[in-house]
CHARMM-style PDB file with segment names, atoms N, HN, CA, C and O in Angstrom:
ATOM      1  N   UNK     1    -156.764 123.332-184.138  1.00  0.00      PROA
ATOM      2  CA  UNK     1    -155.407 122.856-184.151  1.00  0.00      PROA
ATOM      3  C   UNK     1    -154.649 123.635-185.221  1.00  0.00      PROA
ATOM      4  O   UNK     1    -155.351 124.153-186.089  1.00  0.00      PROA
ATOM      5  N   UNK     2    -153.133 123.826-185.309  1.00  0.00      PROA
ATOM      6  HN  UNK     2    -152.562 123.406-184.604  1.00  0.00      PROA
ATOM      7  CA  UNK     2    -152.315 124.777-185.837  1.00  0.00      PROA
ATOM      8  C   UNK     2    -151.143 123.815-186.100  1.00  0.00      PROA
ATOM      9  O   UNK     2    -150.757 122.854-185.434  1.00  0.00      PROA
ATOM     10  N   UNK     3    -150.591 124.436-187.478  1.00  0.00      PROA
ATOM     11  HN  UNK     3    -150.904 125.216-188.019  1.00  0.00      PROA
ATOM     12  CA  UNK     3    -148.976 123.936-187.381  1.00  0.00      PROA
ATOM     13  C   UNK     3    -148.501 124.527-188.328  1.00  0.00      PROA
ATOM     14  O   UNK     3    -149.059 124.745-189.403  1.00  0.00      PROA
ATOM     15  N   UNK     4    -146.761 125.027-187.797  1.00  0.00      PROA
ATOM     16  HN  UNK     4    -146.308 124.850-186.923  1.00  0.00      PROA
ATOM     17  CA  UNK     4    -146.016 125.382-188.594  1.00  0.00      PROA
ATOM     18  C   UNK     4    -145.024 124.688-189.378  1.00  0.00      PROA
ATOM     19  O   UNK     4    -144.325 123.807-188.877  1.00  0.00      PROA
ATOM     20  N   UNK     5    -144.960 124.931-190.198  1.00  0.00      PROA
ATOM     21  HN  UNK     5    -145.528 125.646-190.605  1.00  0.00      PROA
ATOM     22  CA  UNK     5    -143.575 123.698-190.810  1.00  0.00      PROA
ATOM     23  C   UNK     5    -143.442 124.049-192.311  1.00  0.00      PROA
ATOM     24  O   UNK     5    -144.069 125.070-192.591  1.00  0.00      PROA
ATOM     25  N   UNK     6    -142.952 123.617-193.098  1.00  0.00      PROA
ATOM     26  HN  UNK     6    -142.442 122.788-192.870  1.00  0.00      PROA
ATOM     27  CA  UNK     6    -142.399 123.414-194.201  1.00  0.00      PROA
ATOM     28  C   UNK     6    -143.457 121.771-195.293  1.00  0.00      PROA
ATOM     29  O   UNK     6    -143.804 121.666-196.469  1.00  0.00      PROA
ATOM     30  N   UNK     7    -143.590 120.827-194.052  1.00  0.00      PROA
ATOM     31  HN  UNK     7    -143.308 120.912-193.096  1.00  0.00      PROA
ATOM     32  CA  UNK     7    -143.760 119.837-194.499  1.00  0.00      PROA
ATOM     33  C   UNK     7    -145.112 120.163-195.847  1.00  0.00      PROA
ATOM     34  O   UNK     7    -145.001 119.665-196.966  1.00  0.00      PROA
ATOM     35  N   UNK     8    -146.529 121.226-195.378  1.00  0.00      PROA
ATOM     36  HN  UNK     8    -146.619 121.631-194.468  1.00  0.00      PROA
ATOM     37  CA  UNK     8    -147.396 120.934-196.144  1.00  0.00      PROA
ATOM     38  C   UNK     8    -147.191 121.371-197.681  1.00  0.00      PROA
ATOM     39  O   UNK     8    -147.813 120.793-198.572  1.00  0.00      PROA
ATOM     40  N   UNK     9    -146.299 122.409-197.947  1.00  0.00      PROA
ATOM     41  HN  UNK     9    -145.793 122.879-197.224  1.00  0.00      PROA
ATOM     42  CA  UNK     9    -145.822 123.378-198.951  1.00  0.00      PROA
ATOM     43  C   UNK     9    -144.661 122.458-199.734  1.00  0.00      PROA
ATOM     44  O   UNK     9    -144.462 122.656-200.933  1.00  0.00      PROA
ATOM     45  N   UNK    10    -143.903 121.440-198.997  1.00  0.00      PROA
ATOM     46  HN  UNK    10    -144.065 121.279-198.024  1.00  0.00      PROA
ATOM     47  CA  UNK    10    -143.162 120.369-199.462  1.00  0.00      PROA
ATOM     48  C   UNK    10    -143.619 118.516-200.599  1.00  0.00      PROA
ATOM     49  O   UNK    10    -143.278 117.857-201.581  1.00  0.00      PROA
ATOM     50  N   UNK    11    -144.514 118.568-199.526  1.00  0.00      PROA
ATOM     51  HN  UNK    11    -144.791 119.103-198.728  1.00  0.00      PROA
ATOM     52  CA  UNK    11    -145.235 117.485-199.514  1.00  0.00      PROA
ATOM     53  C   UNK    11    -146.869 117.708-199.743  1.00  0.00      PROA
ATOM     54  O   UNK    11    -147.723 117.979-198.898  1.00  0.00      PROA
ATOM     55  N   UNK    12    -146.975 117.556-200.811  1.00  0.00      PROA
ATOM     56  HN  UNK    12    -146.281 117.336-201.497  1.00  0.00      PROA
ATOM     57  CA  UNK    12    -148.345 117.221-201.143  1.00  0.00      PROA
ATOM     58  C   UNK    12    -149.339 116.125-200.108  1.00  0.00      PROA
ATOM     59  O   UNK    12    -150.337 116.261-199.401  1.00  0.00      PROA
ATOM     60  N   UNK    13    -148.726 115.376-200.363  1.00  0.00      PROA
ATOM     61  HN  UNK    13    -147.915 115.265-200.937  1.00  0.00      PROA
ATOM     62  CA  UNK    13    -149.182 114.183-198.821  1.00  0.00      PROA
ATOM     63  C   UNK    13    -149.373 114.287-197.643  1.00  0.00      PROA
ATOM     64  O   UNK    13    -150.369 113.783-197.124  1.00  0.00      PROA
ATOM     65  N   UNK    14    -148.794 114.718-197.204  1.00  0.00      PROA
ATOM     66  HN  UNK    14    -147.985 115.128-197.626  1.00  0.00      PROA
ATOM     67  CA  UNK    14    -148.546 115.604-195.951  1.00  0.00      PROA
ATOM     68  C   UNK    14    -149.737 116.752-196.255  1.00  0.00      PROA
ATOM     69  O   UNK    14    -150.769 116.572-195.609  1.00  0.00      PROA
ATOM     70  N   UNK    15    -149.726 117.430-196.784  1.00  0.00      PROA
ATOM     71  HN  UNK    15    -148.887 117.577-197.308  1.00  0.00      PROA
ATOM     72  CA  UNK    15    -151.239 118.391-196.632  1.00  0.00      PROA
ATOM     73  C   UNK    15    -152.593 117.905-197.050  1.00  0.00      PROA
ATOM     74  O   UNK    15    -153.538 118.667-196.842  1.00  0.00      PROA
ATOM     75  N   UNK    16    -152.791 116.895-197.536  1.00  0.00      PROA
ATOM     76  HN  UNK    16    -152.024 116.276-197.705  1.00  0.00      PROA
ATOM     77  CA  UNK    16    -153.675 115.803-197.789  1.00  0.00      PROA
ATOM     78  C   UNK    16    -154.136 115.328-196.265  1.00  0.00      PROA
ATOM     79  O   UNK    16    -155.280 115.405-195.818  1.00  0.00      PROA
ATOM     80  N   UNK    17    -153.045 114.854-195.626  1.00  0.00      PROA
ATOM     81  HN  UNK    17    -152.116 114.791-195.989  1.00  0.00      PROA
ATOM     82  CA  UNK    17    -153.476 114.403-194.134  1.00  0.00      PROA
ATOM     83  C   UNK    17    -153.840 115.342-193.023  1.00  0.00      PROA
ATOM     84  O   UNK    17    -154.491 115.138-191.998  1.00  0.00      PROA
ATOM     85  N   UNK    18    -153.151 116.621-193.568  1.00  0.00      PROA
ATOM     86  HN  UNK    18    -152.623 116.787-194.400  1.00  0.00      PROA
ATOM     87  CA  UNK    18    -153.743 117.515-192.301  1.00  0.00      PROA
ATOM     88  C   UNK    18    -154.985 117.477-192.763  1.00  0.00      PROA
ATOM     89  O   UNK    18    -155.784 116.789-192.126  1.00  0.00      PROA
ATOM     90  N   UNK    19    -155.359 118.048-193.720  1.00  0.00      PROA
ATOM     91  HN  UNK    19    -154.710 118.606-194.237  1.00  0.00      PROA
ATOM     92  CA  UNK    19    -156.873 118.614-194.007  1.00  0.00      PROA
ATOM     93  C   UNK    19    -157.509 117.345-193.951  1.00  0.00      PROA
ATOM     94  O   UNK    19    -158.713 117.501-194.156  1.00  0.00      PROA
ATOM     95  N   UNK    20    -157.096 115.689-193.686  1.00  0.00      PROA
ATOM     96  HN  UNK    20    -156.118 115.562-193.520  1.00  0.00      PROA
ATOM     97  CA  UNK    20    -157.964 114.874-192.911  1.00  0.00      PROA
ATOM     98  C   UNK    20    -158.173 115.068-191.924  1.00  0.00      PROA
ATOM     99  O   UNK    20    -159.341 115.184-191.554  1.00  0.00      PROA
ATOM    100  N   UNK    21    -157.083 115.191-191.038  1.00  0.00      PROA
ATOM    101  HN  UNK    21    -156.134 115.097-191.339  1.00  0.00      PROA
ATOM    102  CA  UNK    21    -157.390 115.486-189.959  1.00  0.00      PROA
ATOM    103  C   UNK    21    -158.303 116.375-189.636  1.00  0.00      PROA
ATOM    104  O   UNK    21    -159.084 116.187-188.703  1.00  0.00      PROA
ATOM    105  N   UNK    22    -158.303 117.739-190.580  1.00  0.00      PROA
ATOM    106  HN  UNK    22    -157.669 117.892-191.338  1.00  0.00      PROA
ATOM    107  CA  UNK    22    -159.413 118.807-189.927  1.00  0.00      PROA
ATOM    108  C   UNK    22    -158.791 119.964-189.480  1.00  0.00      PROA
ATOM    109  O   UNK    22    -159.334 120.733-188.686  1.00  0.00      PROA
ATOM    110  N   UNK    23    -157.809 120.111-189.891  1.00  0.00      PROA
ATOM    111  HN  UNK    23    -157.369 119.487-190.536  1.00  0.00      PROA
ATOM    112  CA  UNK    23    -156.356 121.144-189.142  1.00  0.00      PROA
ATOM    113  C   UNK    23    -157.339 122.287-189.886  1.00  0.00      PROA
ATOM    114  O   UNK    23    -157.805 122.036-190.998  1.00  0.00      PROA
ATOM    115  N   UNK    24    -157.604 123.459-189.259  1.00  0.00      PROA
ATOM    116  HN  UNK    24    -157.226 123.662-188.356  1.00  0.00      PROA
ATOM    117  CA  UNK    24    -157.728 124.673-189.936  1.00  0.00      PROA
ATOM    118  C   UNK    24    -156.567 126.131-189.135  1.00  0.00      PROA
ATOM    119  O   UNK    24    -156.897 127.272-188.813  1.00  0.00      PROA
ATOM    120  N   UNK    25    -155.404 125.542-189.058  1.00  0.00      PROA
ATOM    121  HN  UNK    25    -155.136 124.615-189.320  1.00  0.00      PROA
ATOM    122  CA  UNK    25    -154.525 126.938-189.485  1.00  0.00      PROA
ATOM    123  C   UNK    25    -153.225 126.414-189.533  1.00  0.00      PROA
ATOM    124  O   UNK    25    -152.672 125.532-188.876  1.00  0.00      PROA
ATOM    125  N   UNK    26    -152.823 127.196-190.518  1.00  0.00      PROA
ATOM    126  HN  UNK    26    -153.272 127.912-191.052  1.00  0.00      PROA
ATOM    127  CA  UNK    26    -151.092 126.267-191.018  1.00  0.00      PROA
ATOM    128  C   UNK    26    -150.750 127.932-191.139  1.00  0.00      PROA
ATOM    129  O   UNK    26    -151.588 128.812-191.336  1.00  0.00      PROA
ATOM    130  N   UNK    27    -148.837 128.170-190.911  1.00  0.00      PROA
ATOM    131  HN  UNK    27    -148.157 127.455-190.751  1.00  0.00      PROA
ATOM    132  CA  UNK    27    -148.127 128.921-191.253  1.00  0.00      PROA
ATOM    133  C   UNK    27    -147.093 128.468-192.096  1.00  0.00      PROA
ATOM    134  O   UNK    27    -146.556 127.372-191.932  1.00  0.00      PROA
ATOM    135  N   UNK    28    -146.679 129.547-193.316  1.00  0.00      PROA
ATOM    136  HN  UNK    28    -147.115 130.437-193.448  1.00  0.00      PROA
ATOM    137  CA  UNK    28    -145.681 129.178-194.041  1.00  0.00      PROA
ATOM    138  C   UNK    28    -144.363 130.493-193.665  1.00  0.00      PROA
ATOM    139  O   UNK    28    -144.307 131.472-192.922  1.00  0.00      PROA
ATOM    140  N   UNK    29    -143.635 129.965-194.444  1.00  0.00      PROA
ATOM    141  HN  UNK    29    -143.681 129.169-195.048  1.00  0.00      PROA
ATOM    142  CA  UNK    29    -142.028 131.216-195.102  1.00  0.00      PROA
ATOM    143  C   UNK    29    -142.515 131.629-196.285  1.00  0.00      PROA
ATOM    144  O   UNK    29    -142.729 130.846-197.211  1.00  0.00      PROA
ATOM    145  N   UNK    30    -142.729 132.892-196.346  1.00  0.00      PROA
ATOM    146  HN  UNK    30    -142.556 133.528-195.594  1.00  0.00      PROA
ATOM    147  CA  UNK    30    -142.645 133.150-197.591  1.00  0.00      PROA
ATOM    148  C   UNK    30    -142.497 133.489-198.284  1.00  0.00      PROA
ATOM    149  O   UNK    30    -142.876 134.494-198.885  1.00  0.00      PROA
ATOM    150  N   UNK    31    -141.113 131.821-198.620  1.00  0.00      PROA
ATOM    151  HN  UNK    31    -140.805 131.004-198.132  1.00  0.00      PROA
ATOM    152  CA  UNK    31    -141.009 131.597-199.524  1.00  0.00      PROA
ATOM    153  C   UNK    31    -141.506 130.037-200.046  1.00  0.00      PROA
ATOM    154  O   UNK    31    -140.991 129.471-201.011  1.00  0.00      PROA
ATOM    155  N   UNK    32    -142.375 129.581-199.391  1.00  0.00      PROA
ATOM    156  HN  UNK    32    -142.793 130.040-198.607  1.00  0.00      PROA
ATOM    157  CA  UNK    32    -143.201 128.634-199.428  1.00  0.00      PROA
ATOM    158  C   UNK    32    -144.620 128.755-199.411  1.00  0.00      PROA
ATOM    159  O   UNK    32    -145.336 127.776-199.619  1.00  0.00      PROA
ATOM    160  N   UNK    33    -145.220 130.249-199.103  1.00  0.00      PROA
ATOM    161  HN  UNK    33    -144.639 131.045-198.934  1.00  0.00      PROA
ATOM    162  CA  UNK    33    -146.291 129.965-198.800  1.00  0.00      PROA
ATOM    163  C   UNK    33    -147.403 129.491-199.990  1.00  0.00      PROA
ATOM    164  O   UNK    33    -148.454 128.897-199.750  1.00  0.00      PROA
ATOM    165  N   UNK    34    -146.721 130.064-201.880  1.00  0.00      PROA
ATOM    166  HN  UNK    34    -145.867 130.547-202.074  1.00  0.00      PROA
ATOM    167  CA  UNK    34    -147.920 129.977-202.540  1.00  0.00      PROA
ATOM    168  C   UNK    34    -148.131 128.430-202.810  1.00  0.00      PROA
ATOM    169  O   UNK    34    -149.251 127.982-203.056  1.00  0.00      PROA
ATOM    170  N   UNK    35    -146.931 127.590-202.747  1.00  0.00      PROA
ATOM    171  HN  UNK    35    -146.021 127.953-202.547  1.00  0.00      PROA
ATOM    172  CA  UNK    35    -146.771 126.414-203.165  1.00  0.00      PROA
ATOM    173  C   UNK    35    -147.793 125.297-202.045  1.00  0.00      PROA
ATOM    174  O   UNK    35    -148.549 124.359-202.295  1.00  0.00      PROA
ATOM    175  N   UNK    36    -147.315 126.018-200.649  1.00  0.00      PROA
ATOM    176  HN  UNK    36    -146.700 126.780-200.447  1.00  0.00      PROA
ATOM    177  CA  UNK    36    -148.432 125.850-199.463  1.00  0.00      PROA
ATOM    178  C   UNK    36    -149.727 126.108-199.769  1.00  0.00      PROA
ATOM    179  O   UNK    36    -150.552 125.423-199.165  1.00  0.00      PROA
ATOM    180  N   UNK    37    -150.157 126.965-200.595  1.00  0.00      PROA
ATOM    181  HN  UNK    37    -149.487 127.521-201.086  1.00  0.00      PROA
ATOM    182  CA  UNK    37    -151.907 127.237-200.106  1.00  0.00      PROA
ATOM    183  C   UNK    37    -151.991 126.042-201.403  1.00  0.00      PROA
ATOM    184  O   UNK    37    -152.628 125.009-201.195  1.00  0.00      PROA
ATOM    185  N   UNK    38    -151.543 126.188-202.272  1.00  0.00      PROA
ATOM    186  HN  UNK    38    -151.025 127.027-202.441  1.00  0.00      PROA
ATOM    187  CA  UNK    38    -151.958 125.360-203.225  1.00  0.00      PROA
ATOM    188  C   UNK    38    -152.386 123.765-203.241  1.00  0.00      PROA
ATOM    189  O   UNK    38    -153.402 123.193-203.637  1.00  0.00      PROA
ATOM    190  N   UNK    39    -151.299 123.354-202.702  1.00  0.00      PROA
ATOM    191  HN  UNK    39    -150.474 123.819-202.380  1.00  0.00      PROA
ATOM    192  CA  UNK    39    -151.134 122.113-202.218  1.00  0.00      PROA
ATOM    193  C   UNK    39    -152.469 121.969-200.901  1.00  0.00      PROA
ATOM    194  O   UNK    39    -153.196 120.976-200.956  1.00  0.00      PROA
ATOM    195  N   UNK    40    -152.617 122.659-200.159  1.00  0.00      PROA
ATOM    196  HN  UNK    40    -152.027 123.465-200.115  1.00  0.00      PROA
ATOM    197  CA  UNK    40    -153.777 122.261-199.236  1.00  0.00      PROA
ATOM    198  C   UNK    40    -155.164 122.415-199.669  1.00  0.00      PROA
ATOM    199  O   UNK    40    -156.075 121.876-199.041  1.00  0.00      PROA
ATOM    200  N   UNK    41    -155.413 123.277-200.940  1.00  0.00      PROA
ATOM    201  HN  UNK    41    -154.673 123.714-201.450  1.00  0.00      PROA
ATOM    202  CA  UNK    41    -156.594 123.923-201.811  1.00  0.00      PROA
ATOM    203  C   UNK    41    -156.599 122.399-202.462  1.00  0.00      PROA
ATOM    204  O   UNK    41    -157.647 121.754-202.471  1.00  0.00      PROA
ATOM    205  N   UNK    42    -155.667 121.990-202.875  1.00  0.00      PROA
ATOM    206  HN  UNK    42    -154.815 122.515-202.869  1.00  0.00      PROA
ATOM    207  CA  UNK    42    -155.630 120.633-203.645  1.00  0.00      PROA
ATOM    208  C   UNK    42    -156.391 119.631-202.821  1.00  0.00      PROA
ATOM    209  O   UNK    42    -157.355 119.033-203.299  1.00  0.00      PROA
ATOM    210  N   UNK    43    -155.983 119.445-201.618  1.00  0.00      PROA
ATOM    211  HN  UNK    43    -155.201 119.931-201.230  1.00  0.00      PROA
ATOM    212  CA  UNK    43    -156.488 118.265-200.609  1.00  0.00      PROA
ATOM    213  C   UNK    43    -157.830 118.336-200.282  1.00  0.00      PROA
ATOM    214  O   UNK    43    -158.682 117.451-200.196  1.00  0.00      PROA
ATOM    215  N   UNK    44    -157.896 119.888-200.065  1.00  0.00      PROA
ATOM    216  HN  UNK    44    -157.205 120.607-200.135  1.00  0.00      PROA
ATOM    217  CA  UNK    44    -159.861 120.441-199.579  1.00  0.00      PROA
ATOM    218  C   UNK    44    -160.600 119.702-200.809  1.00  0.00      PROA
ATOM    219  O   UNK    44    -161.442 118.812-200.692  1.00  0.00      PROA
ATOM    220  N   UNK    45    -160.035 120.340-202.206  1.00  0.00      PROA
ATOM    221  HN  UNK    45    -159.351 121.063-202.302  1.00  0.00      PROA
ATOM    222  CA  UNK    45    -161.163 119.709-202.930  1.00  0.00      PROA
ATOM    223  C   UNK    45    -161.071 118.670-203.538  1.00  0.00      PROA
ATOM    224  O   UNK    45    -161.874 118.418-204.436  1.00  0.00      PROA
ATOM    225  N   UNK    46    -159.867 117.632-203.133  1.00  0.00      PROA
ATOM    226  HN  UNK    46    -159.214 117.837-202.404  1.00  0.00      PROA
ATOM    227  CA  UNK    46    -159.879 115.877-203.208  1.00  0.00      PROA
ATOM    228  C   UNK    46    -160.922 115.318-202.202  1.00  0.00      PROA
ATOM    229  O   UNK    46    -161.643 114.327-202.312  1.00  0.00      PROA
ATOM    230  N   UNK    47    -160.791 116.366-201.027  1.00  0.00      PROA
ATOM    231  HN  UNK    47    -160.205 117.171-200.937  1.00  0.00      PROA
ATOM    232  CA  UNK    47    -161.444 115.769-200.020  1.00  0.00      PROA
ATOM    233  C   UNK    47    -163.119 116.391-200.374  1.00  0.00      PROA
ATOM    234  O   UNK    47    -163.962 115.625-199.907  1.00  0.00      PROA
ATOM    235  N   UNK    48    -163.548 117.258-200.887  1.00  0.00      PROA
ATOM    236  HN  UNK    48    -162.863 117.880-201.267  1.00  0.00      PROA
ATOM    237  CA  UNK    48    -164.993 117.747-200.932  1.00  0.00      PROA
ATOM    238  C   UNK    48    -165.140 116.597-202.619  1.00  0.00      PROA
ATOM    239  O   UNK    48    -166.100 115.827-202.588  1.00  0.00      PROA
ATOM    240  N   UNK    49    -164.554 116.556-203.473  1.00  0.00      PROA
ATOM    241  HN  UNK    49    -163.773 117.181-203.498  1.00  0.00      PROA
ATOM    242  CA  UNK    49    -165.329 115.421-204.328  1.00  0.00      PROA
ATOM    243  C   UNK    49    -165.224 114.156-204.081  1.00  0.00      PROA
ATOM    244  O   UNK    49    -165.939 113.391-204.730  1.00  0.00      PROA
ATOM    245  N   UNK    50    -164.107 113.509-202.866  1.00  0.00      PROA
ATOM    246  HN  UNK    50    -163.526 114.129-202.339  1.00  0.00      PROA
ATOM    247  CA  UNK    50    -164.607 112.392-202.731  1.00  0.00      PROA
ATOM    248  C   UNK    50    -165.685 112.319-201.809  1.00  0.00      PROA
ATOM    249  O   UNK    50    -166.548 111.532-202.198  1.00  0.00      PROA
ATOM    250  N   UNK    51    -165.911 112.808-200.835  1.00  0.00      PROA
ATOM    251  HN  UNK    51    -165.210 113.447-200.519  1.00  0.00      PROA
ATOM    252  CA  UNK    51    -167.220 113.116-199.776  1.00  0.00      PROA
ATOM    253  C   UNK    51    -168.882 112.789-200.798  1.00  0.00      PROA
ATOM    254  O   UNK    51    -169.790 111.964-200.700  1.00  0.00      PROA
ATOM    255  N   UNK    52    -168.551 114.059-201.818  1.00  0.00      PROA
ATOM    256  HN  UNK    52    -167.814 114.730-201.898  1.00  0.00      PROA
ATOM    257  CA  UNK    52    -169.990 114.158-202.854  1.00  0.00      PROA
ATOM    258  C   UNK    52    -170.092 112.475-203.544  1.00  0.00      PROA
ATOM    259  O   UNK    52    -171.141 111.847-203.687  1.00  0.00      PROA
ATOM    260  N   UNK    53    -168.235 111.829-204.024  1.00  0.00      PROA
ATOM    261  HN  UNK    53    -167.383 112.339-203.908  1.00  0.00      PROA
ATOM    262  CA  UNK    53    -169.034 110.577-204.829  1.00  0.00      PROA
ATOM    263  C   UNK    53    -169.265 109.268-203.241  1.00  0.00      PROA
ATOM    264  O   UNK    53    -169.843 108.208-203.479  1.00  0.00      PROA
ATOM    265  N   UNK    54    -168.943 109.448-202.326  1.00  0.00      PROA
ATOM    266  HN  UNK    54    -168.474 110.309-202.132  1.00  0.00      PROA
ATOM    267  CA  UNK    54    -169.280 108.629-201.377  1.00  0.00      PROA
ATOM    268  C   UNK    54    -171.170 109.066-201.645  1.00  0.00      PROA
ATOM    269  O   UNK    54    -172.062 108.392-202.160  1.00  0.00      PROA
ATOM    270  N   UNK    55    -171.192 110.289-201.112  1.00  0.00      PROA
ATOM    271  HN  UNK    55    -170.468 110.837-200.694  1.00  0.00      PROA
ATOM    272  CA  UNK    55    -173.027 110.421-200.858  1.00  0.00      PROA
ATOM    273  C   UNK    55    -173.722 110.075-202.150  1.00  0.00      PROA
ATOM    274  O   UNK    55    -174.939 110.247-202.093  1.00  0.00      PROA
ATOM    275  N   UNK    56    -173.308 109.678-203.179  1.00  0.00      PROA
ATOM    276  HN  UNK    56    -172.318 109.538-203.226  1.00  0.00      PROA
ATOM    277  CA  UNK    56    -174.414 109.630-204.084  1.00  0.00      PROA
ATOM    278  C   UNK    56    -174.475 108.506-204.695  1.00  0.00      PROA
ATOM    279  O   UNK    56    -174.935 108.462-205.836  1.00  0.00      PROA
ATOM    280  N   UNK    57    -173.959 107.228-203.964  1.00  0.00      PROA
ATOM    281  HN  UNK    57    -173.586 107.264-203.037  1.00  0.00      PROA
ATOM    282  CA  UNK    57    -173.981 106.076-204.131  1.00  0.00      PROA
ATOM    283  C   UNK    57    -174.854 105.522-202.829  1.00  0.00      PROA
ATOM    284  OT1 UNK    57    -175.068 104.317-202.697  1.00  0.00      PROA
TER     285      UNK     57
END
C-alpha cells in the first residue's frame, strides 16, 4: 500500500498510524520530505520498542 500527501510530514500522528497499519511507501514535496522521513523513523521505532517491551513480559 502507498500514499501521497502532506499529512505524514505534518502530523506526527498520522505517521504513527500508517506505519500501524504497515504502509511501506509514502511520497513527499520536497519541501516536506526531511520532516516526513523523520516523523515516520519516529513511529518505526515507537513501534519496534513497544513490540520488544510487549515480548518480554
Amino acid at each position: 500500500m502507498g500514499l501521497c500527501g502532506l499529512a505524514p510530514s505534518d502530523y506526527p500522528v498520522f505517521a504513527q498510524f500508517l506505519v500501524e497499519l504497515g504502509i511501506n511507501s509514502t511520497s513527499f514535496n520536497p519541501d516536506a520530505l526531511i520532516s516526513g522521513i523523520e516523523n515516520i523513523n519516529k513511529a518505526e521505532e515507537s513501534k519496534v520498542s513497544f513490540g520488544m517491551a510487549e515480548s518480554s513480559n
